[in-house]
C-alpha positions in Angstrom: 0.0 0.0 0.0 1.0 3.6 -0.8 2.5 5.3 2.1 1.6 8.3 0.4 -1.7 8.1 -0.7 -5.2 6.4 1.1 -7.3 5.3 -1.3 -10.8 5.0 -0.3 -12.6 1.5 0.4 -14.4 1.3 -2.8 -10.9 2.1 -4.8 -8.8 -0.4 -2.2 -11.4 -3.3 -2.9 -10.6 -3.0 -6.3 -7.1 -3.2 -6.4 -6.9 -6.4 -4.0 -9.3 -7.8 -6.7 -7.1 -7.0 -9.8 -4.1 -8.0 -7.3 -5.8 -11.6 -7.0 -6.7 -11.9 -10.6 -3.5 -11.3 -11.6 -2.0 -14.1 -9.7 -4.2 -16.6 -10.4 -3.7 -15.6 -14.3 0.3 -15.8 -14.2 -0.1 -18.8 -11.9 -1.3 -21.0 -14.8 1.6 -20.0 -16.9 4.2 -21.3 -14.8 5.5 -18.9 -12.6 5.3 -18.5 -9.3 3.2 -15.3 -7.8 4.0 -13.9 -4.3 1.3 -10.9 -3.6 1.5 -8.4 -1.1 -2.3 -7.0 -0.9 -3.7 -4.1 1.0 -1.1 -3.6 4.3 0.1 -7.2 4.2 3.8 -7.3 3.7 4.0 -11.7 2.8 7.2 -11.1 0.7 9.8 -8.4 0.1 12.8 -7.1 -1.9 15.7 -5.4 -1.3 19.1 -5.6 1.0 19.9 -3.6 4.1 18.1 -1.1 5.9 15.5 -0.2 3.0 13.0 -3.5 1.6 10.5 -2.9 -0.7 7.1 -4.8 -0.6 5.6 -4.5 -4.7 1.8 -5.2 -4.9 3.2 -8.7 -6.4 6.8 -10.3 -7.3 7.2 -12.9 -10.1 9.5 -16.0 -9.4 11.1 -19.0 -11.8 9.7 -22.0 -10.8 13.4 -23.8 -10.6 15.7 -24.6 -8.1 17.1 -20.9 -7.9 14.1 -19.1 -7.8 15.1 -16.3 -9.9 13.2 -13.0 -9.6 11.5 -12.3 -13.1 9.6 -9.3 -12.9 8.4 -6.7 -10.1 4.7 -5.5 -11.1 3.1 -2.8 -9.1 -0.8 -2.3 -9.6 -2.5 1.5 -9.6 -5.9 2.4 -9.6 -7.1 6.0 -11.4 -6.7 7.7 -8.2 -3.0 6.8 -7.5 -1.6 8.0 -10.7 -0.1 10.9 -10.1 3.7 12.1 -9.7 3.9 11.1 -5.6 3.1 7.9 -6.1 5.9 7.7 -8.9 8.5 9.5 -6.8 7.8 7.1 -3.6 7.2 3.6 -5.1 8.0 3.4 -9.1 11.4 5.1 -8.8 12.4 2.6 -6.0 11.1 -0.8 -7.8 12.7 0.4 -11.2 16.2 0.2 -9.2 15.4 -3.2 -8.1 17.5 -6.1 -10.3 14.7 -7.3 -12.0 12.2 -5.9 -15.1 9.4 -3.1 -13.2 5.8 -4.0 -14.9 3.1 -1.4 -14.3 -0.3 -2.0 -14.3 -2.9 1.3 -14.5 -6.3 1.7 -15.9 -7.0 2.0 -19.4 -7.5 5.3 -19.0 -4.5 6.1 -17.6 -1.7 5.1 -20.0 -0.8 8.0 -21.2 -0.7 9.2 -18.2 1.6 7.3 -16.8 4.0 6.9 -19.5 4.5 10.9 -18.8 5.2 10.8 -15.7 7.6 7.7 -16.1 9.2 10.2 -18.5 9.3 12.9 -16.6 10.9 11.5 -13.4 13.6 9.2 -15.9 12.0 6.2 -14.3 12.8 2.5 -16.7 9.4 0.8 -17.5 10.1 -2.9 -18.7 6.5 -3.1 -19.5 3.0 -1.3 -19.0 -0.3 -2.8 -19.2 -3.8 -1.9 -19.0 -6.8 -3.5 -17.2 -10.7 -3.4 -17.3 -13.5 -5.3 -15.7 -15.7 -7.4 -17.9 -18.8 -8.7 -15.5 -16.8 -10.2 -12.9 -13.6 -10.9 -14.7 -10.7 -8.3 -15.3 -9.1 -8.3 -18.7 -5.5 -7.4 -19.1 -3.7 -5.9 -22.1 0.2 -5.2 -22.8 0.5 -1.7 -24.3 4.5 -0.7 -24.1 6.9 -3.1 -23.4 10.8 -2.6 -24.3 14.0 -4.9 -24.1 14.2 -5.9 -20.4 10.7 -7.3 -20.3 10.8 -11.3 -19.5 9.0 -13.5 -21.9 6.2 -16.4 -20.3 6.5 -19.7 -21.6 3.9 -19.6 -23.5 3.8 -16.0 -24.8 3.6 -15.6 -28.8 7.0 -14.9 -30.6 7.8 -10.7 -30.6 7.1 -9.2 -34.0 10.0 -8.2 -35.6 11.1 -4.8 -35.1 10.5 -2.2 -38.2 13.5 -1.4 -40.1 14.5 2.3 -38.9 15.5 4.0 -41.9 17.7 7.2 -41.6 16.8 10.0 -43.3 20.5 11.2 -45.0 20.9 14.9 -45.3 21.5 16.2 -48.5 25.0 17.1 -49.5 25.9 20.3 -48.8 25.8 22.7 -52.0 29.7 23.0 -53.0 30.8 26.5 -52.6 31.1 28.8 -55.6 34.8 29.5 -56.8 35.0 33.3 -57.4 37.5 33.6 -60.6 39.3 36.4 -60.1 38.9 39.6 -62.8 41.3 39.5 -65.8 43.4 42.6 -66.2 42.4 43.8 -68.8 44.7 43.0 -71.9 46.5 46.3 -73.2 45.4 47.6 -76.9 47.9 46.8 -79.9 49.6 49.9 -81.5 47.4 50.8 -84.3 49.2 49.5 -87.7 50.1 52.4 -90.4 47.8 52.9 -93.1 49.4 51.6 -96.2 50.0 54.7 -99.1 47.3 54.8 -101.2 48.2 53.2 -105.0 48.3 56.2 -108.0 44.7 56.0 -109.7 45.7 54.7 -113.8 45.1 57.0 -116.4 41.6 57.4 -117.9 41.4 56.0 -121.2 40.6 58.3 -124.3 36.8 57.8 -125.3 36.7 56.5 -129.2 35.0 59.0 -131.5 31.8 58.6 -132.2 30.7 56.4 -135.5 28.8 58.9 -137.6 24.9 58.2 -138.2 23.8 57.2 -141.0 21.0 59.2 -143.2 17.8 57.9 -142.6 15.8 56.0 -145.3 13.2 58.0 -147.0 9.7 56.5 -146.1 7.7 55.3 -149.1 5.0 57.2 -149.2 1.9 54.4 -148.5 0.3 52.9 -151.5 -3.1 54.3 -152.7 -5.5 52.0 -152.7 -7.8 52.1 -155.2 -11.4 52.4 -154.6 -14.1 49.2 -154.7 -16.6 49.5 -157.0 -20.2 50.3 -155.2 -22.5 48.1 -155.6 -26.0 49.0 -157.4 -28.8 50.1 -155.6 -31.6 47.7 -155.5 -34.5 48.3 -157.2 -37.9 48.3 -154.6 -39.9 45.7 -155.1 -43.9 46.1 -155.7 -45.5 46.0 -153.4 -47.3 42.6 -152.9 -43.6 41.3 -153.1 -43.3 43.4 -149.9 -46.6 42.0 -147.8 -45.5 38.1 -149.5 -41.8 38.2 -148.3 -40.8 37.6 -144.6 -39.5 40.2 -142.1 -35.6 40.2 -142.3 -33.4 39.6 -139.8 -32.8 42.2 -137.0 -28.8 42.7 -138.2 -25.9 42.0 -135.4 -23.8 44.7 -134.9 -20.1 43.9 -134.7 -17.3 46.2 -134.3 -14.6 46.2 -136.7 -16.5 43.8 -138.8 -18.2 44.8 -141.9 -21.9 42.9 -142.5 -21.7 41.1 -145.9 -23.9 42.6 -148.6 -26.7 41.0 -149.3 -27.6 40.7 -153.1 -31.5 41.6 -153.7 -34.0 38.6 -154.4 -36.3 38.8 -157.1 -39.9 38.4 -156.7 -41.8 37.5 -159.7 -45.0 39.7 -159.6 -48.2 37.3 -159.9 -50.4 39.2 -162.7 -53.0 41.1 -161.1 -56.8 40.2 -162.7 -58.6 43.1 -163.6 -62.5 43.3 -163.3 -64.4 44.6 -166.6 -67.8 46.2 -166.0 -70.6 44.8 -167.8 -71.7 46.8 -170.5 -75.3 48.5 -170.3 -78.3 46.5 -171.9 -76.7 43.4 -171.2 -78.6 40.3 -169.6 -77.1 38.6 -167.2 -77.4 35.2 -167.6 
């Protein structure tokens, strides 16, 4: 029991009861379990004038009795940084693995505070109550921490990889400034060479006269045709309307020759002749 802290009836019940549970669990994986509940003191640790009395002390089952773990039960109440300073520091010094078992709730918790005060936790488990039963749970567990018999193989660690740094950037090399590179001496100008002579123009070749121009032919004139002669005039009602004529530039219409109409002979009415009887 906590020197520091009284826990009230309803809280000690409960830890006795996780206390006995606990032992009768590790008991069937064989180990032997020496408890220490409430104010009893059955079995203690430690040398000289200081011996420490965990809630429960795990033992080898051979000849030697070899200590395998120290486990120290905590209820939501006794979580807190007294109860670390004046129990959990002491029973992490002990020479065996410290196992600490808290409330679900309280994890967290307690992994702070084991932090805080640079106390070594071999292993931290959680417990709640199902009906009458309390279930337990490993939640952290490091190097130290004994193995049961019959507990399952340890997954294999992941593979840590290190994150290299990038090379640092290699530093610029500043060239230092060229002097600048003196002018040549400006070469001579070479004399300029004598322009030649101008040769002497030939003289001109003398025109010849122009040709007189012919004077243009005279064409002599085309006869004109003859006038047609008009045609009577039943010709004119018998024969068809002529053509309306195309007019093309530059291209005289051919002349038509005149067509001959033969006049029918026209039939002449005689009057009959006074006295006469027609018949």
């Amino acid at each position: 029991m906590s020197p520091i802290l009284v826990r009230p009836v309803r809280e000690q019940l409960e830890h006795d009861r996780v206390i006995r549970q606990l032992q009768k669990d590790l008991t069937r994986r064989k180990v032997e379990v020496a408890i220490n509940p409430g104010a009893e003191q059955n079995v203690g640790l430690g040398t000289g004038s200081r011996k420490e009395f965990p809630d429960a002390i795990l033992f080898a089952t051979d000849k030697g009795r070899k200590v395998l773990a120290v486990i120290e039960v905590e209820t939501g109440e006794s979580v807190n940084h007294l109860e670390a300073m004046a129990e959990w520091a002491h029973y992490a010094r002990l020479k065996a693995p410290f196992h600490l078992y808290v409330p679900m709730g309280s994890v967290d918790v307690a992994r702070r505070l084991a932090a805080d005060n640079n106390i070594a936790l071999a292993e931290v488990f959680s417990f709640h109550q199902v009906g009458d039963l309390v279930r337990f749970a490993s939640v952290y567990r490091t190097g130290p921490a004994f193995r049961l018999p019959d507990d399952p193989p340890a997954p294999p660690e992941p593979a840590r990889t290190e994150i290299k740094s990038a090379p640092p950037a290699p530093a610029k090399v500043v060239k230092a400034a060229k002097a600048p590179v003196a002018a040549k001496p400006a070469v001579a100008a070479k004399p300029a060479v004598a322009a030649k002579p101008a040769v002497a123009a030939k003289p001109a070749v003398a025109a010849k006269p122009a040709v007189a121009a012919k004077p243009p032919a005279k064409l002599a004139p085309k006869p004109t045709p003859p006038a047609p002669k008009p045609a009577p005039v039943a010709a004119r009602k018998a024969a068809p309307p002529a053509p309306a004529k195309k007019v093309v530039k530059a291209v005289k219409p051919p002349v038509r020759k005149p067509v001959k109409v033969a006049a029918k002979p026209v039939a002449k009415k005689t009057a009959p002749k006074k006295g006469a009887k027609r018949k």
